[in-house]
Backbone bond lengths (Angstrom), bond angles and torsions (degrees), N, CA, C in turn:
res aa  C-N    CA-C-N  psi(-1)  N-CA   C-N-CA  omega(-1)  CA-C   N-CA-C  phi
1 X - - - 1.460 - - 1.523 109.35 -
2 X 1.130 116.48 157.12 1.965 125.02 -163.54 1.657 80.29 -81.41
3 X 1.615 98.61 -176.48 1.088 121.40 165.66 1.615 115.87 -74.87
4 X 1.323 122.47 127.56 1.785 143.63 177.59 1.629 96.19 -75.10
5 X 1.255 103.33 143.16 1.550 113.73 157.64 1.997 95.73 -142.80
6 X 1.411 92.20 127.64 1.536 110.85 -171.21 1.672 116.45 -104.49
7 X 1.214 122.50 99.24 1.560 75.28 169.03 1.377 108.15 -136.24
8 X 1.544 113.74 157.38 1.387 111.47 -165.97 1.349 122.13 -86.46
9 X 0.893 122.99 124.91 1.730 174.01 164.63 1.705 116.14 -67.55
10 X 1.030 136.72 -26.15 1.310 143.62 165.11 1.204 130.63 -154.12
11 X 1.073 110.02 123.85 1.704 162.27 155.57 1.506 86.49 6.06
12 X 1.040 127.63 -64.57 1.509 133.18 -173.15 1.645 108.33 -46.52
13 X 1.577 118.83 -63.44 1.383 118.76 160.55 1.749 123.76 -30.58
14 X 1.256 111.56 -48.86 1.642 117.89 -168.54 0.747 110.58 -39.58
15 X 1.569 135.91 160.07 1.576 127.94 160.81 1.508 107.49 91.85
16 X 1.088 120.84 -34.22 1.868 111.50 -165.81 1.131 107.07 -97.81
17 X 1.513 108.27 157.60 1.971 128.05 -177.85 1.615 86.53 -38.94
18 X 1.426 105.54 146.96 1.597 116.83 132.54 1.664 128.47 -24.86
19 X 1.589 84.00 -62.03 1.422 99.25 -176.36 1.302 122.82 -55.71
20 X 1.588 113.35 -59.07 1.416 113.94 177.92 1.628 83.32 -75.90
21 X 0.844 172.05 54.59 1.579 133.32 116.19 1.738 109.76 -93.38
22 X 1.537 116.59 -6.52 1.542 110.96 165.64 1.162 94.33 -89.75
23 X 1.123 147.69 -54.17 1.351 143.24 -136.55 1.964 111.79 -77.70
24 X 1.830 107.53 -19.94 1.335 117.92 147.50 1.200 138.32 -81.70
25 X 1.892 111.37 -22.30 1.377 127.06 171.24 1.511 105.94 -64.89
26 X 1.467 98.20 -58.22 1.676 106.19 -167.48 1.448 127.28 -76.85
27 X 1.280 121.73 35.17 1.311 142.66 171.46 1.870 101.07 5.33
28 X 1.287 100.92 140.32 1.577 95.69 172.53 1.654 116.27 57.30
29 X 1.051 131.33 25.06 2.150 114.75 -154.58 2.028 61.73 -122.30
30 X 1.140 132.24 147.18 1.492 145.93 169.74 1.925 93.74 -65.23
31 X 1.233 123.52 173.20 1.131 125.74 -157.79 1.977 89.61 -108.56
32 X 1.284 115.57 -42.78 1.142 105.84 166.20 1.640 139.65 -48.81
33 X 1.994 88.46 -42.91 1.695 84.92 156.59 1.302 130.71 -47.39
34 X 1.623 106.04 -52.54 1.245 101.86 -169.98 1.670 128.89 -65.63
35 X 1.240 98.03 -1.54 1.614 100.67 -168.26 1.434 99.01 -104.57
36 X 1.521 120.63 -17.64 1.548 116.47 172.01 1.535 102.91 -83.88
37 X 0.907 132.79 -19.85 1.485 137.54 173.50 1.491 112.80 -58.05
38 X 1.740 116.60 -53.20 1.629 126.95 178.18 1.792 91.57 -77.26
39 X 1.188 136.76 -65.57 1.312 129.12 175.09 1.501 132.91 -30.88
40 X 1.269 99.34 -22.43 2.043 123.74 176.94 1.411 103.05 -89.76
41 X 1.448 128.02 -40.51 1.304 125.99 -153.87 1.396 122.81 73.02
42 X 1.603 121.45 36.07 0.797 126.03 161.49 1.608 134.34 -102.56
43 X 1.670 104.65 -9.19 1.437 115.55 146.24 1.460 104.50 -70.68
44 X 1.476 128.43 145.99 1.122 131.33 161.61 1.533 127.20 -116.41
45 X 1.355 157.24 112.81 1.428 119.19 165.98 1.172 127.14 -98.89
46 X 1.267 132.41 125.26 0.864 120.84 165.34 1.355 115.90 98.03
47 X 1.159 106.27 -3.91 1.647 138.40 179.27 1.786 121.30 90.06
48 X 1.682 93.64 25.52 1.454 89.20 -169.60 1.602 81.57 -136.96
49 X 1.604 110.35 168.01 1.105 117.89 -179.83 1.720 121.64 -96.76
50 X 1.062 121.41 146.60 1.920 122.99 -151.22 1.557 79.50 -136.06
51 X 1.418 104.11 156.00 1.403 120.90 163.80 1.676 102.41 -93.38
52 X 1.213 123.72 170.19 1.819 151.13 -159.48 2.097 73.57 -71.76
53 X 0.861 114.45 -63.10 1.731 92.04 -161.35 1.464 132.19 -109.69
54 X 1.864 88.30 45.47 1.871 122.44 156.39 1.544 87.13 -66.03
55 X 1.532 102.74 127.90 1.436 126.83 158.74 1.872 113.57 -64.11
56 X 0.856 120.13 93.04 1.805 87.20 177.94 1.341 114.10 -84.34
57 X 1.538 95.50 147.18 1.866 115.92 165.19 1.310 107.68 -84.81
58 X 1.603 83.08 170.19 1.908 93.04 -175.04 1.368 99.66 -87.30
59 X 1.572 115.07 157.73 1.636 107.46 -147.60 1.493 114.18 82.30
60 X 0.764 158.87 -24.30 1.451 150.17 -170.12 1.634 104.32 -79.24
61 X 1.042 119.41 121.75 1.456 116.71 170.89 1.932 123.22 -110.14
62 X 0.796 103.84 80.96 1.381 130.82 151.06 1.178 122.74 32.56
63 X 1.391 171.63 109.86 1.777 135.72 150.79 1.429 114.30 -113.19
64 X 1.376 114.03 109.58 1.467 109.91 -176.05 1.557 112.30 -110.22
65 X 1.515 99.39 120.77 1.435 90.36 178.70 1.681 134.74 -76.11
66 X 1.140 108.39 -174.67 1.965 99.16 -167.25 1.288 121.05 -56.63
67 X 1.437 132.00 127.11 1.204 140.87 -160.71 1.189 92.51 -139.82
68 X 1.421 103.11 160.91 1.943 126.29 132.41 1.152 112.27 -116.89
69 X 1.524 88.41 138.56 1.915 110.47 -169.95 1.716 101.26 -133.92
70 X 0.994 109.86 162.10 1.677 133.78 -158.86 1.406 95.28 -68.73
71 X 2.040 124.55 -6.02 1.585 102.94 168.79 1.197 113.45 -104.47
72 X 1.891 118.34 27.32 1.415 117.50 157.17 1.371 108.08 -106.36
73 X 1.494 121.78 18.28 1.480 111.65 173.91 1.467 92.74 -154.49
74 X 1.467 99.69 163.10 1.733 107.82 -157.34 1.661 105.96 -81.91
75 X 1.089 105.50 128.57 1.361 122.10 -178.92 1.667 96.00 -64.24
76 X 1.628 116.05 113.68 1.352 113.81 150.17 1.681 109.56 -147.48
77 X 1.220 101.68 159.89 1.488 119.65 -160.13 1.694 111.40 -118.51
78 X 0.897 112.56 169.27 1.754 118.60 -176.03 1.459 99.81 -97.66
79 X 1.174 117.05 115.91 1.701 118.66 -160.80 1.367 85.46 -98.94
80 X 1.262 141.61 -50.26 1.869 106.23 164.90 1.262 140.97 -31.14
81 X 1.674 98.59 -32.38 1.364 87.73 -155.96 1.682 80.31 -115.30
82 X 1.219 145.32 59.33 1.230 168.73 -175.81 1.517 103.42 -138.86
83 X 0.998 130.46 -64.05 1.504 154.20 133.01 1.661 112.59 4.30
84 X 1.590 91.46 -79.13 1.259 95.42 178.70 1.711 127.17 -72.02
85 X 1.297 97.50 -25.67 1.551 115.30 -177.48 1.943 104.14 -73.03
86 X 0.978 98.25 -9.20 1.610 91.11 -161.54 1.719 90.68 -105.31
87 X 1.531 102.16 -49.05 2.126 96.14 167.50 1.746 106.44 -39.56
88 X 1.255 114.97 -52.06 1.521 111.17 171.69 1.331 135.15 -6.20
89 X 1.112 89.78 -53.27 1.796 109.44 -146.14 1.817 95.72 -67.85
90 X 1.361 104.29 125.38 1.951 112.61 174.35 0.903 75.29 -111.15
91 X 1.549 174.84 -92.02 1.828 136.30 -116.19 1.612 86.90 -149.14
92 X 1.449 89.02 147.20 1.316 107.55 153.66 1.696 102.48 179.96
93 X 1.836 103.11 152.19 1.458 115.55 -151.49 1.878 76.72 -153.80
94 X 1.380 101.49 -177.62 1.244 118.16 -151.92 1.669 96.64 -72.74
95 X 1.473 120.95 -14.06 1.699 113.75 -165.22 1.525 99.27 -114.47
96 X 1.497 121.97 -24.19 1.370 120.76 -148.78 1.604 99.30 -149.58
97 X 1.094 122.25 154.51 1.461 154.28 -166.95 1.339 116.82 -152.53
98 X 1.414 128.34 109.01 1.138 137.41 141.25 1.488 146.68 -99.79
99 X 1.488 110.59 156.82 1.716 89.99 -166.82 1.545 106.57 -156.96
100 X 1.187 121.79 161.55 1.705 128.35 -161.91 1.555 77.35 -91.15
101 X 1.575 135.52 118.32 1.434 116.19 161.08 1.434 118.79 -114.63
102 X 1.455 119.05 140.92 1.000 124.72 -143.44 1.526 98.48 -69.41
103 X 1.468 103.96 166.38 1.886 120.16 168.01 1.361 114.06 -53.58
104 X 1.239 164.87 170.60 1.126 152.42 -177.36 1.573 138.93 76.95
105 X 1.183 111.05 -44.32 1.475 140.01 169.32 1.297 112.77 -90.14
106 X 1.592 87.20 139.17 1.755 125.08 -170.76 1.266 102.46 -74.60
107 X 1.129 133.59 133.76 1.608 128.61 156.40 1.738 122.11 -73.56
108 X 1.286 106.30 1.97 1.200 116.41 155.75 1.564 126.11 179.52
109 X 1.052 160.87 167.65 1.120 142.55 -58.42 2.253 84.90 -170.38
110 X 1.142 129.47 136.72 1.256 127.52 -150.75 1.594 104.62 -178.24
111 X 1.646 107.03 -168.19 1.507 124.59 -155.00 1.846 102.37 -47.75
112 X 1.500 82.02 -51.93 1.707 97.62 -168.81 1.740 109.64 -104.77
113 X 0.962 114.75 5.73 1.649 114.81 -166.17 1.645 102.18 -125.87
114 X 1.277 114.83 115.38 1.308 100.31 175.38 1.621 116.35 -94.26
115 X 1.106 116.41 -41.82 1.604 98.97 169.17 1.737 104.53 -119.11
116 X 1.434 89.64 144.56 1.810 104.79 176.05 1.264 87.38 -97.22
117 X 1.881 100.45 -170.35 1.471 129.88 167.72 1.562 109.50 -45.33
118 X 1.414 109.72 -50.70 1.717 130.04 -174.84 1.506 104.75 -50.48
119 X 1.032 105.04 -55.79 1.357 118.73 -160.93 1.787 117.12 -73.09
120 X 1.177 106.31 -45.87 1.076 139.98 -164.22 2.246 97.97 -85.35
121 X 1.422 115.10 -52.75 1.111 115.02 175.32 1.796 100.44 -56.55
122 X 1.118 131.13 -55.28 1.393 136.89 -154.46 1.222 111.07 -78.21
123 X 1.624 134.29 -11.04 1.216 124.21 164.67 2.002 97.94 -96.46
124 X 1.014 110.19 -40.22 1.886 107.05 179.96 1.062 124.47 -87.26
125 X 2.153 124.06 25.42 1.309 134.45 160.48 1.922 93.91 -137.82
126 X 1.500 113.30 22.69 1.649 104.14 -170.38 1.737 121.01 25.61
127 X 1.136 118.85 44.91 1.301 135.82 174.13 1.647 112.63 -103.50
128 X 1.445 127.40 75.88 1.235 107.78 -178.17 1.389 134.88 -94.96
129 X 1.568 100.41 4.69 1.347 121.11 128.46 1.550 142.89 -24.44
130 X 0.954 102.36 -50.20 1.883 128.50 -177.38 1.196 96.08 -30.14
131 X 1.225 138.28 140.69 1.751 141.56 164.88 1.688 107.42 -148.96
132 X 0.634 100.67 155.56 1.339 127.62 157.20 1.561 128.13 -38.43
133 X 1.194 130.50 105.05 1.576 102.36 -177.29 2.280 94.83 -100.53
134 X 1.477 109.75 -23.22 1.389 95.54 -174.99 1.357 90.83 -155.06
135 X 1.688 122.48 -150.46 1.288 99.89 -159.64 1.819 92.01 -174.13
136 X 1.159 114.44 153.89 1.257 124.35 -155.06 1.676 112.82 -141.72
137 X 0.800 119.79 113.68 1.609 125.43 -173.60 2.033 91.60 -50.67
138 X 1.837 79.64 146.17 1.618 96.23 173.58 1.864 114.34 -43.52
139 X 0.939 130.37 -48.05 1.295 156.89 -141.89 1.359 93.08 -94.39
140 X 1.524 128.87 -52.32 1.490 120.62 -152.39 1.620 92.81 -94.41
141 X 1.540 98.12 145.20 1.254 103.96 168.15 1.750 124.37 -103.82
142 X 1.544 129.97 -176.43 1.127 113.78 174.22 1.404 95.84 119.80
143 X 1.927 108.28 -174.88 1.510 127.57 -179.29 1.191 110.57 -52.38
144 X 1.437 116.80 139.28 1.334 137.17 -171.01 1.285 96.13 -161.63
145 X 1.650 111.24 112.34 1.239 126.83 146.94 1.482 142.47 -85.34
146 X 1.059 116.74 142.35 1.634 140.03 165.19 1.020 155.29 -128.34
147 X 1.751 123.69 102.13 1.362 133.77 -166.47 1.853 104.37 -51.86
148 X 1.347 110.27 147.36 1.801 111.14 177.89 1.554 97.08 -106.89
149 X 1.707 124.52 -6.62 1.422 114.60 -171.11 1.692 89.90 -157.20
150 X 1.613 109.19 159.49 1.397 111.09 172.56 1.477 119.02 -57.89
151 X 1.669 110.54 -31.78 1.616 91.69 -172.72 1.138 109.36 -87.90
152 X 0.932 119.88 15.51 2.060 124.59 -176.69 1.649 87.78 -105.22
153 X 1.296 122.34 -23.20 1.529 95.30 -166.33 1.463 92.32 -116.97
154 X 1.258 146.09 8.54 1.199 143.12 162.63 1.921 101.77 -86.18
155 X 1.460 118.56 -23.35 1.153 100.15 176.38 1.493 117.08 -83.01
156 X 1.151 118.42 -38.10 1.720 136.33 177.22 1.561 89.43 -60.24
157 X 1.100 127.45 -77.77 1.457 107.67 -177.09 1.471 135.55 -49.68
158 X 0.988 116.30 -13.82 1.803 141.55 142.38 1.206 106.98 -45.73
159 X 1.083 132.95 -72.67 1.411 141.45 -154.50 1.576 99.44 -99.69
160 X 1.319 137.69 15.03 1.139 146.40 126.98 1.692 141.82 -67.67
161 X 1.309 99.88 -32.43 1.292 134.25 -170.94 1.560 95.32 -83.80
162 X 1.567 103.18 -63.69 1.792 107.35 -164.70 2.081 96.61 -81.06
163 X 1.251 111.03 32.02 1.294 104.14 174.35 1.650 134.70 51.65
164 X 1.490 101.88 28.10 1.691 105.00 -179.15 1.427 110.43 -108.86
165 X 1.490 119.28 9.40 1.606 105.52 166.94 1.486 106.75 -95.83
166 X 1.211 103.77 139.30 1.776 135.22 -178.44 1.435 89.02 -64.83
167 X 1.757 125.96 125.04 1.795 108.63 163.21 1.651 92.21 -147.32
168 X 1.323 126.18 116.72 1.444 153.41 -161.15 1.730 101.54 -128.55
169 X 1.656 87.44 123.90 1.638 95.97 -170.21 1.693 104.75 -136.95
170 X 1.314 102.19 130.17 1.604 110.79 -175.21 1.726 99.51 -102.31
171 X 1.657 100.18 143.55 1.804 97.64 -162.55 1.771 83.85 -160.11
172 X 1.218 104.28 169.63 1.795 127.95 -143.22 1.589 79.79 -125.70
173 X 1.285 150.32 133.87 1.280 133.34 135.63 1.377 106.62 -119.21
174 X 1.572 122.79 164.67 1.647 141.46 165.67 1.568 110.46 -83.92
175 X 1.929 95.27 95.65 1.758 80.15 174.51 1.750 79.10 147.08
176 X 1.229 111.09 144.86 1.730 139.18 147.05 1.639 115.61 -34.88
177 X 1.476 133.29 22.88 1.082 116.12 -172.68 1.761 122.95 -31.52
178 X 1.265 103.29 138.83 1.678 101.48 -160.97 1.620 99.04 -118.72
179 X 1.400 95.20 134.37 1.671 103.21 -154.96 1.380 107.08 -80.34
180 X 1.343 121.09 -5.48 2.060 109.11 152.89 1.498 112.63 -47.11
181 X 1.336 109.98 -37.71 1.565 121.42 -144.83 2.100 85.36 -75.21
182 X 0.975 89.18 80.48 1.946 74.82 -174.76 1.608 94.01 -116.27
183 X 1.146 151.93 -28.80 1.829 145.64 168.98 1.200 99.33 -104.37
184 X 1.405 118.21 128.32 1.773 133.92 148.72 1.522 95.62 -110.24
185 X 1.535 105.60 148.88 1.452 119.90 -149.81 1.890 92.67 -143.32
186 X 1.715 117.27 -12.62 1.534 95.35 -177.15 1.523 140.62 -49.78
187 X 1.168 102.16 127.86 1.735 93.75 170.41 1.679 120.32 -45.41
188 X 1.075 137.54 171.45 1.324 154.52 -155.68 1.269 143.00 -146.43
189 X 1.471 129.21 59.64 0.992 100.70 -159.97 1.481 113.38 -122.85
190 X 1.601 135.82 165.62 1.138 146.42 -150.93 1.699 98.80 -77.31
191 X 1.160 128.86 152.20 1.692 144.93 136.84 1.073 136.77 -128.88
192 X 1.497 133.86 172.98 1.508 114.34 175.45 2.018 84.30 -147.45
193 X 1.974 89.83 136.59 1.199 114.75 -162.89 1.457 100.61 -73.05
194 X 1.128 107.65 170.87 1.459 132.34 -168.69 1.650 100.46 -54.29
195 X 1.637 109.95 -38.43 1.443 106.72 -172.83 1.518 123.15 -123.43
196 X 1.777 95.29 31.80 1.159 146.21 160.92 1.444 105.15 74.68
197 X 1.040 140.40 87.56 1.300 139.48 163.21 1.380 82.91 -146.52
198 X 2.030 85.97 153.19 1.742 108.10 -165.10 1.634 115.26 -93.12
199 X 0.962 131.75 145.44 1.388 120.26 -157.80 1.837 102.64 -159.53
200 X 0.899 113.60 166.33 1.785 124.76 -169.58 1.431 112.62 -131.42
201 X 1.678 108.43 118.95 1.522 91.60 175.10 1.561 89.03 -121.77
202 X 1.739 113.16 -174.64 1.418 113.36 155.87 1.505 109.02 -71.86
203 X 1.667 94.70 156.45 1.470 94.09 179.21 1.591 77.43 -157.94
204 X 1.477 118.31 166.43 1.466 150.91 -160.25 1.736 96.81 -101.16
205 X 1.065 105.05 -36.20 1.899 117.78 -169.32 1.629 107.99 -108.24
206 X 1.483 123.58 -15.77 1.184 106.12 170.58 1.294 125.08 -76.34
207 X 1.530 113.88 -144.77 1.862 116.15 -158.12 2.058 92.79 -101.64
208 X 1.355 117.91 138.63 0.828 131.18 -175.79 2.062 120.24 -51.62
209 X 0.901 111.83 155.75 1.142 93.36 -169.42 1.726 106.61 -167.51
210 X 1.204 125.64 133.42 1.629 135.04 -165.94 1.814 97.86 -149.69
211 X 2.132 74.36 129.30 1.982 94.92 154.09 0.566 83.96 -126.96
212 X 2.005 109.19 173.89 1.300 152.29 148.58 1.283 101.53 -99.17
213 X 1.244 105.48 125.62 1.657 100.52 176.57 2.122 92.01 -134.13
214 X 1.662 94.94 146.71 1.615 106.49 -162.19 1.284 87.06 -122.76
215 X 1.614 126.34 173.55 1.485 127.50 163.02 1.214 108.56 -113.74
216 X 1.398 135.78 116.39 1.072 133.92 159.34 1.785 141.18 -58.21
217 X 1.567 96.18 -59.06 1.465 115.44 168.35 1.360 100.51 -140.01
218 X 1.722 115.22 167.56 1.710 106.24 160.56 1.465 73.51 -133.44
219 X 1.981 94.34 -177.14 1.488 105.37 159.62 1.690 105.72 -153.41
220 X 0.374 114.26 -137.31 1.755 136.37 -165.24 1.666 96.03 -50.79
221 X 1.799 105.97 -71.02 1.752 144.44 -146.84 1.657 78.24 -119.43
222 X 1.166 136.95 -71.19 1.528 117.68 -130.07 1.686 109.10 -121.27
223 X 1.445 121.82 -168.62 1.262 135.24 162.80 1.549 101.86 -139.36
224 X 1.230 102.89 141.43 1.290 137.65 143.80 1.532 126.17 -80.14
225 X 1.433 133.74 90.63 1.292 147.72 -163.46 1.153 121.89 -125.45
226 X 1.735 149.41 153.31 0.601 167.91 -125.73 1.835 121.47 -165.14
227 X 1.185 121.07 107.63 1.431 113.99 -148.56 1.747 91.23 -120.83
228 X 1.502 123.82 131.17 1.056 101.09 174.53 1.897 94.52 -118.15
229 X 1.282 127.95 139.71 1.486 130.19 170.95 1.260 111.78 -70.43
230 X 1.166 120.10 162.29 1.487 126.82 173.31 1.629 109.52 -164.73
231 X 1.935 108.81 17.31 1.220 118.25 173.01 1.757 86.08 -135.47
232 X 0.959 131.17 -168.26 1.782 148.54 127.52 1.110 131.01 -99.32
233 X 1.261 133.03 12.79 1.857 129.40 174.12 1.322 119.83 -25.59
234 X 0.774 108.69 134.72 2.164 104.56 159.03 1.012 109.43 -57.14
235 X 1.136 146.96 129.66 1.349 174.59 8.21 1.483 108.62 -144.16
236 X 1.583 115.52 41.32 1.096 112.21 -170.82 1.670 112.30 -79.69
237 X 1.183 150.51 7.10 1.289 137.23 153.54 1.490 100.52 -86.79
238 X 1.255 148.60 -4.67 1.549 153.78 169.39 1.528 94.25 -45.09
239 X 1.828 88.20 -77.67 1.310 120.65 -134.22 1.455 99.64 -92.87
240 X 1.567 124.37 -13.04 1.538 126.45 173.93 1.841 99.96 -81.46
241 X 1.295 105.26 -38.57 1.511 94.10 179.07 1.707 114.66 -82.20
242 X 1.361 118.17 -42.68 1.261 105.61 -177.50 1.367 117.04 -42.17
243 X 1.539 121.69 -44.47 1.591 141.33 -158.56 1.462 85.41 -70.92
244 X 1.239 138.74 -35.06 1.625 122.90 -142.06 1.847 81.17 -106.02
245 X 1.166 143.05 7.25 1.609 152.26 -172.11 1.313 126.74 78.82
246 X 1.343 112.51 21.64 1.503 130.46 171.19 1.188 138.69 -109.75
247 X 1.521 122.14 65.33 1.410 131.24 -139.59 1.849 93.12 -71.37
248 X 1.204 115.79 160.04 1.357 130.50 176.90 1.493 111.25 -63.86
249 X 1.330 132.43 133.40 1.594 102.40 -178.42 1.366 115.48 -122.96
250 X 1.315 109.91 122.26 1.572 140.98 -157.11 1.616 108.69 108.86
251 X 1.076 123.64 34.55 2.004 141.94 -159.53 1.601 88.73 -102.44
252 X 1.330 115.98 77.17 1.423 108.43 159.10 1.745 125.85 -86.38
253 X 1.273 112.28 27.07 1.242 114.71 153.59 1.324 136.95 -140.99
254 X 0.992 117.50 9.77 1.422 133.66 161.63 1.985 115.51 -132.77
255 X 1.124 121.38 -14.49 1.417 115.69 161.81 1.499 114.68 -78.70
256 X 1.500 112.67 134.05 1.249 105.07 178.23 1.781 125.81 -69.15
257 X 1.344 141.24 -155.13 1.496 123.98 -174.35 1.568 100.86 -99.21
258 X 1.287 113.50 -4.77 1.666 102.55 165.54 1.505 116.88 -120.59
259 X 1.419 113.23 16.40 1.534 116.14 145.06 1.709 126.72 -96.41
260 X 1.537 81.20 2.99 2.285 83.06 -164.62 1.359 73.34 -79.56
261 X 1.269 138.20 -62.32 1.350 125.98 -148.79 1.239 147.84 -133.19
262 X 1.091 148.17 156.23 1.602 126.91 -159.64 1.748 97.07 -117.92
263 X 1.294 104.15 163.29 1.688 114.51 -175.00 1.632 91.73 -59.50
264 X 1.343 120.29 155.74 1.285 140.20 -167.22 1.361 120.81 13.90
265 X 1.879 118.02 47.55 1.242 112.52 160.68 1.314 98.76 -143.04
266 X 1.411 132.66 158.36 1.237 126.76 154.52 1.396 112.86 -141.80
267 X 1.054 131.11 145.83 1.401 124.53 -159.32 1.848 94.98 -108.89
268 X 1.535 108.98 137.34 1.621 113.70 179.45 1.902 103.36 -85.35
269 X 0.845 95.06 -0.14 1.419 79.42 176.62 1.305 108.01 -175.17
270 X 1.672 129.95 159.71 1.567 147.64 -151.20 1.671 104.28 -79.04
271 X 1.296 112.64 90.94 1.319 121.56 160.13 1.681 125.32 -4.41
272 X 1.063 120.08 -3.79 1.317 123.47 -178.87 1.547 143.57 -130.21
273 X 1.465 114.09 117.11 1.413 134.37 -146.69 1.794 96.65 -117.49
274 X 1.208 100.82 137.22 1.405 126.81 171.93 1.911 114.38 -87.80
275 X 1.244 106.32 63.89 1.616 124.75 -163.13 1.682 100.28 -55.82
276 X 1.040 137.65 -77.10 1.437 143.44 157.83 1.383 146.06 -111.45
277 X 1.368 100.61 137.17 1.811 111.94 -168.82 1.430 81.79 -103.60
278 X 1.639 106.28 160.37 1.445 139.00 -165.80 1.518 96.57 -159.23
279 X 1.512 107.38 113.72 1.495 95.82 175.73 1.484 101.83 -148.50
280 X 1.128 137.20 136.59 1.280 153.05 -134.97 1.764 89.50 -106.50
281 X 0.956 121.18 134.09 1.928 141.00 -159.53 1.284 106.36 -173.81
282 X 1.733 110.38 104.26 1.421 123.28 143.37 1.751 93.08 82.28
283 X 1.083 120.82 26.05 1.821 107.23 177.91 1.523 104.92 92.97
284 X 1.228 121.34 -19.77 1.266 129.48 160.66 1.726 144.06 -105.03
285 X 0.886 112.65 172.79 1.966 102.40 -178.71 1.432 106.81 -131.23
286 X 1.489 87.71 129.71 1.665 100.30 -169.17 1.645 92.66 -99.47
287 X 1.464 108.78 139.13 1.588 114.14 -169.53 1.265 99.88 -116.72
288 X 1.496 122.12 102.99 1.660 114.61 166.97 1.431 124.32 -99.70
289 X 1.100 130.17 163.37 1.351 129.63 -161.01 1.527 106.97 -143.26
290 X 1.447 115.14 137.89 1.716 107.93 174.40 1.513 98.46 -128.28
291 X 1.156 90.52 114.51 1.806 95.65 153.86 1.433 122.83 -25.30
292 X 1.414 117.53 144.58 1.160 136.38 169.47 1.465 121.27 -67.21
293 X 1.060 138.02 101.54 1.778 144.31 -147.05 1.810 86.11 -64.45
294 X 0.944 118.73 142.82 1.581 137.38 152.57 1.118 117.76 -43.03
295 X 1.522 116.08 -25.46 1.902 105.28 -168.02 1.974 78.25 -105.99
296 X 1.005 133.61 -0.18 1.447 113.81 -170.08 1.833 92.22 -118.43
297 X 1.005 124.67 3.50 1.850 126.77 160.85 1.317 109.52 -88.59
298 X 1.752 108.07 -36.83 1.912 100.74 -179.42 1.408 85.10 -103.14
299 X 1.139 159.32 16.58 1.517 117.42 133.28 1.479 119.14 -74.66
300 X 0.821 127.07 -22.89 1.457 128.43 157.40 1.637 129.38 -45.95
301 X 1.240 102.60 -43.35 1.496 109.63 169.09 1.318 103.31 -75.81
302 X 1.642 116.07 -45.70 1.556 91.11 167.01 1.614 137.23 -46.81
303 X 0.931 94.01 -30.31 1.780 110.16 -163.18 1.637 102.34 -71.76
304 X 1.398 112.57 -38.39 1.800 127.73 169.72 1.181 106.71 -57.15
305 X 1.393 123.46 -17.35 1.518 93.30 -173.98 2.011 95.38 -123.99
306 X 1.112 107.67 39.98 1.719 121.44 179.46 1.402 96.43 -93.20
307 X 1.250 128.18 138.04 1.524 132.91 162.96 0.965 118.66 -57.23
């Protein structure tokens, strides 16, 4: 395809990253492309070069260079998991959609994944609107929100930013968690591994970062805990509990191979659920809640009867 020149035309566009506004234009383009594309200076606006999180105004005209995007090849989706994604849904009202999303699944769509939740909701509710208001590792399950229009998701992301959504997370760890241990406070900061995947350790110089962590149950081998955020880091309930000696259990990327697992158990998937969203609406706070997945209640009973 030639070179695109875009420019925005509605009110609805204004206000949002660069990034997410190619990364909805450019249907299908991997998310990495698109960010080496603004990183090259080969997006332009306006005829000058912007970093990935230039807001654009209306008026701004665009330059995208030659791509293939998902409207030179046929849009199709995994109608199971369309299916399943749509049983999901605990709230949704004319601006917002929420949903318990399962363990396993991408919240959106990447190197190796062709359709996420994002992707996948917006062709099987014709909403191509649908965005993202936050975002949830492949692995973790639980609340997952979604704006249905820009000004619904420019406000939730507001009120994300200035720290007033409630986000409470129930998690499995290996080890006696000891109920002093209730605030971890390490700093945080980002890396990318030797064979390049991005990853979070503590660091003294990174971006600040706070849990609350509660005890729910222990047993024999494990804890049952309760993590409440009061930052958003990437993988900061991982990497705040591993550091404090409580590796995640089923944590195949930050537990080492004799913390993932104990003699005759292995867990299929990452101990950790996104139990309740709290999000501030209209002068009021709407409180959603996701059930506890079935395979993460009987690993628990498994774990009770571990020596």
């Amino acid at each position: 395809m030639p070179v695109q020149y875009v420019e925005i035309t509605d009110a609805e566009d204004a206000g949002q990253r660069l990034d997410n506004f190619l990364l909805r234009h450019l249907k299908g383009v991997p998310r990495q492309k698109v960010y080496r594309i603004v990183r090259k200076g080969e997006v332009r606006v306006n005829g000058g070069r912007v970093q990935a999180a230039y807001r654009v105004q209306v008026g701004d005209r665009i330059r995208i260079p030659p791509l293939r995007t998902a409207a030179e090849v046929p849009q199709r989706i995994n109608g199971n998991l369309a299916q399943q994604l749509a049983a999901a849904v605990i709230y949704e009202d004319d601006d917002v959609l929420v949903l318990n999303k399962p363990a396993g699944v991408a919240v959106h769509g990447g190197s190796n994944v062709n359709h996420g939740v994002v992707e996948t909701l917006r062709v099987h509710l014709a909403n191509k609107r649908l965005e993202l208001v936050h975002r949830l590792d492949r692995d973790t399950s639980g609340c997952l929100a979604l704006a249905k229009n820009r000004r619904t998701l420019r406000l939730l992301q507001e009120e994300f930013r200035s720290r007033r959504v409630k986000k409470i997370y129930e998690l499995y760890v290996w080890g006696l968690w000891p109920k002093h241990l209730s605030v971890v406070q390490h700093k945080l900061a980002r890396y990318e591994t030797d064979w390049g995947e991005r990853r979070v350790r503590v660091d003294p110089l990174g971006q600040s970062a706070r849990t609350d962590f509660t005890v729910l149950e222990t047993c024999a081998a494990a804890s049952r805990v309760q993590a409440r955020l009061h930052t958003g880091r990437t993988h900061q309930i991982r990497v705040h509990a591993l550091a404090s000696g409580f590796p995640l259990v089923g944590d195949d990327k930050y537990a080492t191979a004799e913390t993932r697992r104990k003699p005759g158990f292995t867990a299929p998937r990452l101990c950790l659920h996104a139990s309740r969203l709290v999000l501030p609406r209209d002068g009021s706070q709407l409180k959603l809640d996701a059930p506890l997945p079935d395979e993460m209640t009987d690993l628990w009973r498994q774990l009770l009867q571990l020596n």
